[in-house]
C-alpha positions in Angstrom: -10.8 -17.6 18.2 -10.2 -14.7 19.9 -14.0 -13.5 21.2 -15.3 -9.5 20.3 -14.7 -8.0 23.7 -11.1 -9.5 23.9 -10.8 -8.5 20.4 -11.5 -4.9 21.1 -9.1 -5.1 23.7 -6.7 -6.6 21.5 -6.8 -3.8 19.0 -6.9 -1.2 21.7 -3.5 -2.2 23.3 -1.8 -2.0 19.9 -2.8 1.2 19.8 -1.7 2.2 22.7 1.6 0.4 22.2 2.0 1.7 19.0 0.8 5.1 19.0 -2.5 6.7 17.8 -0.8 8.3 14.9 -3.0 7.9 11.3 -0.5 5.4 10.0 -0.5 3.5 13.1 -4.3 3.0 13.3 -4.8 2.4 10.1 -5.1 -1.6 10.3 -7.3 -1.1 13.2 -9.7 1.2 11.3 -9.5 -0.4 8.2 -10.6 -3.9 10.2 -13.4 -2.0 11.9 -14.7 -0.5 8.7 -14.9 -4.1 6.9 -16.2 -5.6 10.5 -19.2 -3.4 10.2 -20.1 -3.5 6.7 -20.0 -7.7 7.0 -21.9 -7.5 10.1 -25.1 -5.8 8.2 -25.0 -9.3 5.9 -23.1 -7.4 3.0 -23.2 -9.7 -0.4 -23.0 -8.8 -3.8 -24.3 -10.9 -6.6 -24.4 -14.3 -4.7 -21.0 -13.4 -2.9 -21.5 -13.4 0.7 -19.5 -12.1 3.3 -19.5 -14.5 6.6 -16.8 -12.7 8.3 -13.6 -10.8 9.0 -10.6 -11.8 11.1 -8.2 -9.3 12.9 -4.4 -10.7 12.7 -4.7 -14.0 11.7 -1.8 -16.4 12.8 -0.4 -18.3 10.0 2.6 -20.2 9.9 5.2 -18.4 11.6 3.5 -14.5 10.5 0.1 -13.4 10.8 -1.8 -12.4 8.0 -3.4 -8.2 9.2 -6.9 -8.6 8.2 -8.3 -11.7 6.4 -12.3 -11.3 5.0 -14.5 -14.9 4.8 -16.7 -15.6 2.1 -19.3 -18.4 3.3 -16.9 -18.8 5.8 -13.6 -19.4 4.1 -11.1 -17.3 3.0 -11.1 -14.9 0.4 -9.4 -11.9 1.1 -6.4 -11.5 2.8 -5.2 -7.8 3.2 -1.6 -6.8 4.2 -1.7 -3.3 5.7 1.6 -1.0 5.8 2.4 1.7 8.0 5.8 3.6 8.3 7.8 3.5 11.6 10.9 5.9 12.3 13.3 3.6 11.8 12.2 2.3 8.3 14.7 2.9 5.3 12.9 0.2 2.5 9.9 0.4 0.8 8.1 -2.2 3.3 5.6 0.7 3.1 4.6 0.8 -0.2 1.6 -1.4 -1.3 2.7 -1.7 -4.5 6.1 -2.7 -3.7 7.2 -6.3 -5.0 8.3 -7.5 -1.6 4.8 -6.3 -0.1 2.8 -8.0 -2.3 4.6 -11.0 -2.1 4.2 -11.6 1.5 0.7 -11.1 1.0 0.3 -13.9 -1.9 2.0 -16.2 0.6 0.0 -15.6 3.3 -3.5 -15.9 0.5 -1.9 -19.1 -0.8 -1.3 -20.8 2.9 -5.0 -20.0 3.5 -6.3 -21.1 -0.3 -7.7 -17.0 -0.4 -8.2 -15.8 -4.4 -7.1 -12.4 -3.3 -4.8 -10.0 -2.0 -4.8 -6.3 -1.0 -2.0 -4.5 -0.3 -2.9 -1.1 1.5 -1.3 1.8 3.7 -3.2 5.3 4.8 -2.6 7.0 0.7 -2.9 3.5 -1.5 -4.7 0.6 -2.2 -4.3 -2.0 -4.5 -5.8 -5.2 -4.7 -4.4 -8.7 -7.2 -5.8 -12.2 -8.0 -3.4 -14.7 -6.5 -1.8 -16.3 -9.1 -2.1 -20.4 -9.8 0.4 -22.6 -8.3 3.9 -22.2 -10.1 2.9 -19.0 -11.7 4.7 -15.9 -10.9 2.6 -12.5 -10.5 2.4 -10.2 -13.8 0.7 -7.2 -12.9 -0.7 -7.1 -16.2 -2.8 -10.1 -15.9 -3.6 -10.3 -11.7 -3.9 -6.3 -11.0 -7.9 -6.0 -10.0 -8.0 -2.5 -8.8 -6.0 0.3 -7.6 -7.2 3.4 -5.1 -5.8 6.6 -3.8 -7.3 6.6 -1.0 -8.4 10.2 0.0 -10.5 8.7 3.1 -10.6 5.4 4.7 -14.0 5.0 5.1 -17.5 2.7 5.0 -17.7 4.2 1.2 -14.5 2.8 0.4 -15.0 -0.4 2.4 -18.1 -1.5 0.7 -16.7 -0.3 -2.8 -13.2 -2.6 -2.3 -15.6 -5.7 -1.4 -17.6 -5.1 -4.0 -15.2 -4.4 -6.7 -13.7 -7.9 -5.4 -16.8 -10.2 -5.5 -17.7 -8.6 -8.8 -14.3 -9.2 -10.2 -14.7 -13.2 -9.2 -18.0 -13.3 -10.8 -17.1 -11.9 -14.0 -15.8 -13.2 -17.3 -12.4 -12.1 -18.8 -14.1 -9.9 -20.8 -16.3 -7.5 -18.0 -13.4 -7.9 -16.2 -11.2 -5.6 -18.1 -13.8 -2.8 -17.5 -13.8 -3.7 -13.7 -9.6 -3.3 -13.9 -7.5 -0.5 -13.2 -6.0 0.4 -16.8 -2.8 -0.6 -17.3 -0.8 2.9 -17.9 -3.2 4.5 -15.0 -2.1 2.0 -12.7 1.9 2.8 -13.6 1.0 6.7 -12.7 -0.6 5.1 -9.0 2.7 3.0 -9.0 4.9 6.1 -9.6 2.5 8.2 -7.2 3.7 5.7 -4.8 7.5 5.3 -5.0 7.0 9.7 -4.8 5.3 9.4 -1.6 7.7 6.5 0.2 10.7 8.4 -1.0 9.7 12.2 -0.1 8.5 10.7 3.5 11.9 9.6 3.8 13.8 12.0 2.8 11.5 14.7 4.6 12.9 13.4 8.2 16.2 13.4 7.1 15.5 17.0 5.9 14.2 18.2 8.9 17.4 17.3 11.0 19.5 18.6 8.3 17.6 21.9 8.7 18.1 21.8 12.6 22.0 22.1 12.3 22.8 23.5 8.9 21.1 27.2 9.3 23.1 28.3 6.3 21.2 25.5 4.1 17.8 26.5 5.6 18.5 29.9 4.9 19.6 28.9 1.0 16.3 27.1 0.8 14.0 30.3 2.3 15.4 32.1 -0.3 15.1 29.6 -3.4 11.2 29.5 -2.2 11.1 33.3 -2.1 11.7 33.7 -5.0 9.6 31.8 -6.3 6.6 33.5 -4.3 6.5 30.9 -2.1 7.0 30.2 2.0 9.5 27.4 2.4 7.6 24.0 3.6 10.2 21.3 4.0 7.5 18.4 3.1 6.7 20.7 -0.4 10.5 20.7 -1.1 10.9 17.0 -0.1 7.9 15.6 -2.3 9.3 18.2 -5.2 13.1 17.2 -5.0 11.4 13.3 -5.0 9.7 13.7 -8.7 12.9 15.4 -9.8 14.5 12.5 -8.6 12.2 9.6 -10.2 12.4 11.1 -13.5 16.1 11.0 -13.8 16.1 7.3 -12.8 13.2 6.6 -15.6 15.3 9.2 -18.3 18.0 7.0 -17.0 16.4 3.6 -17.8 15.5 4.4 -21.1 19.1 5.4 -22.1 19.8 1.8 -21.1 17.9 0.6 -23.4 19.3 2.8 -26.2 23.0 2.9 -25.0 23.8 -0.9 -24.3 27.1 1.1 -22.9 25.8 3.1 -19.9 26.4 1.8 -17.1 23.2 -0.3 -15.2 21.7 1.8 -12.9 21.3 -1.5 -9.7 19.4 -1.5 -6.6 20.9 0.3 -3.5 20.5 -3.0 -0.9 19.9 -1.7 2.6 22.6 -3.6 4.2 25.4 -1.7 1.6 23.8 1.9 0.9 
């Protein structure tokens, strides 16, 4: 167990090593946040919080941040943050793949709960029983935009949790995102992964194609608007999901069309 000082120190070189941007931080913060909200003896309803742990080895991974209730395990978050060189959605919380790292790494340390979280979302799932694969319509607890990381939202995703546990199915449903709310946060999302890609690959395009950037100033010109390449990216990104969901829904009604299939990373 690593002690506070060395812990500090810990979290301080990986910040240094890995930059100071918002995304970067954003595990660090978050863990800092929780640390001193359970450090002031934070419970709820019975539910206390013993402590939090910063990067918790497990297996062959570590789990980011995991919270203790009464000193066990009850939390375990897995934060995202996006790095130059990403192309998948390893950066979306609400991506299947993210989640299900984090309900392996709650399962290997007998935690009820996962969060899945990066600087604009938060969502948070009861870890399903042994055999039983995740529905999101039955585990989902809560899901957050997340305007601000900070001691507001910490105390308001540990209490949302402990009350959650202590409910019956019933109160729970009024403790739950709803259902088609939580399908606008997931499409809110799969928007923000995709224009943050394609905004970097915009920007270099811009730097060597002057007649497209020109094109562009125009199109937003005429539209009373100053070009801004992140507006264009994150508008070009809706236009984008609702073809694939117009798309989807022919499927359905024209057994014909061909399947629209997952672009694998290895094979764009």
């Amino acid at each position: 167990m690593l002690t506070t000082n060395c812990l500090k120190f810990y979290i301080l070189f990986r910040l240094l090593i890995f930059g100071l941007s918002r995304e970067a931080s954003f595990q660090a913060e978050l863990y800092r946040i929780l640390k001193n909200i359970i450090d002031k003896k934070f419970s709820v309803s019975g539910i206390t919080f013993s402590g939090v742990e910063f990067e918790k080895p497990i297996d062959s991974g570590r789990a980011d941040i995991v919270v203790l209730s009464s000193g066990r395990p009850f939390i375990v978050i897995e934060t995202k943050r996006s790095k130059a060189e990403r192309t998948t959605r390893n950066i979306d919380p609400l991506s299947p793949d993210v989640i299900v790292q984090a309900l392996g790494y709650a399962s290997m340390l007998g935690a009820p709960y996962v969060v899945t979280a990066n600087p604009e979302y938060v969502a948070s799932f009861v870890v399903p029983s042994r055999g039983e694969k995740l529905d999101i319509t039955r585990h989902r607890v809560k899901f957050w935009e997340l305007g601000e990381l900070s001691e507001k939202f910490g105390k308001d995703l540990l209490e949302t949790i402990a009350l959650f546990h202590l409910s019956s199915e019933q109160d729970r449903i009024k403790i739950r995102t709803p259902l088609d709310w939580a399908f606008i946060i997931r499409l809110r999302s799969f928007v923000s992964w995709l224009s943050n890609l394609s905004k970097t690959s915009l920007k270099e395009k811009l730097r060597i194609d002057t007649n497209l950037k020109a094109e562009l100033v125009k199109y937003f010109e005429n539209r009373g608007m100053k070009f801004d390449a992140e507006q264009y990216s994150r508008e070009v990104s809706y236009i984008f999901m609702n073809k694939i969901i117009f798309y989807k829904v022919l499927e359905r009604h024209y057994r014909e069309l061909p399947k629209l299939r997952p672009i694998e990373e290895n094979n764009p």
